[in-house]
N, C-alpha and C positions, 0 to 999 in steps of 0.2 A: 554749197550751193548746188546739190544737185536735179532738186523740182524747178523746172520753169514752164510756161502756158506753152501748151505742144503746138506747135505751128499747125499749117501754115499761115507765117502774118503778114499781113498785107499791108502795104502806104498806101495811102490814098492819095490821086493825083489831084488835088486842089486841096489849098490850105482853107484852114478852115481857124477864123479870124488871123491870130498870125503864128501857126503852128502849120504843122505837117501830123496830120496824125498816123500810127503803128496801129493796129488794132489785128486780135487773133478771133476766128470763133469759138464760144466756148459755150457750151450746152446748145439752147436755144435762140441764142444771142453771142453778141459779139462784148471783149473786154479791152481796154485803153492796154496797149503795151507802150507806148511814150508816146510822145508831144515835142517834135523836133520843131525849136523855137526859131525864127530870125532877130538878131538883133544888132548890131552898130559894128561888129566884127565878122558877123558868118551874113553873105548874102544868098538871098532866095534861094538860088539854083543850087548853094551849096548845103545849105538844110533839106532842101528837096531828093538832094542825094546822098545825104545822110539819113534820111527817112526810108529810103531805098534801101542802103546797107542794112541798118539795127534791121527791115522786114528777112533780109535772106537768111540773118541772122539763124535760125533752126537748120534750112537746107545746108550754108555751112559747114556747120558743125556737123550733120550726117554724112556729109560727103568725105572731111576729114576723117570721121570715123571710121567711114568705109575702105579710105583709103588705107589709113594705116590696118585693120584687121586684113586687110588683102596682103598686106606685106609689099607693097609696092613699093617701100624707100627703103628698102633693104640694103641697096647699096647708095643712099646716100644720105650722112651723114645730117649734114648741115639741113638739108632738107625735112631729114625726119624727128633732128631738133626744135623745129619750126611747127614742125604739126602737131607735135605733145604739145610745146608750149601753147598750141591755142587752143589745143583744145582742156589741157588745167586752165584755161583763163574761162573758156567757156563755163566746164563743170563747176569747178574749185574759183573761181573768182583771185586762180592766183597769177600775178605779173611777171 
């Protein structure tokens, strides 16, 4: 998994029937990146803020990049385990 639609995406603040939509721009127009659902287990506000994560989604993942090429967890460990792994889950779609 290393191609994904280049940010930045953006949630839109109202659902639109009963999603939350993601969307990035992409050429001259914009493309669906998800469709955060509500349903009998996840309420409103917590779709709505999950609509909000999956959008920082790209900044994320640059910031982690950033961080680790600056060498900034150099001294720590546990931390710098943490940022590889998200970001192989990012690129590599691994767990």
């Amino acid at each position: 998994m290393e191609k994904f639609t280049p940010g930045p995406w953006t949630a839109h603040g109202a659902m639109v029937d009963d999603y939350w939509p993601v969307s990035a721009e992409y050429g001259e127009g914009s493309v669906c990146i998800a469709r955060v659902t509500c349903d009998d287990d996840i309420e409103i506000e917590e779709s709505r803020a999950n609509a909000f994560l999956i959008a920082a989604a790209p900044d994320l993942l640059t910031a982690l990049q950033a961080v680790h090429d600056a060498g900034a967890l150099r001294d720590f460990d546990r931390e710098y385990d943490m940022v590889m792994a998200a970001i192989a889950k990012a690129l590599l779609g691994k767990e």
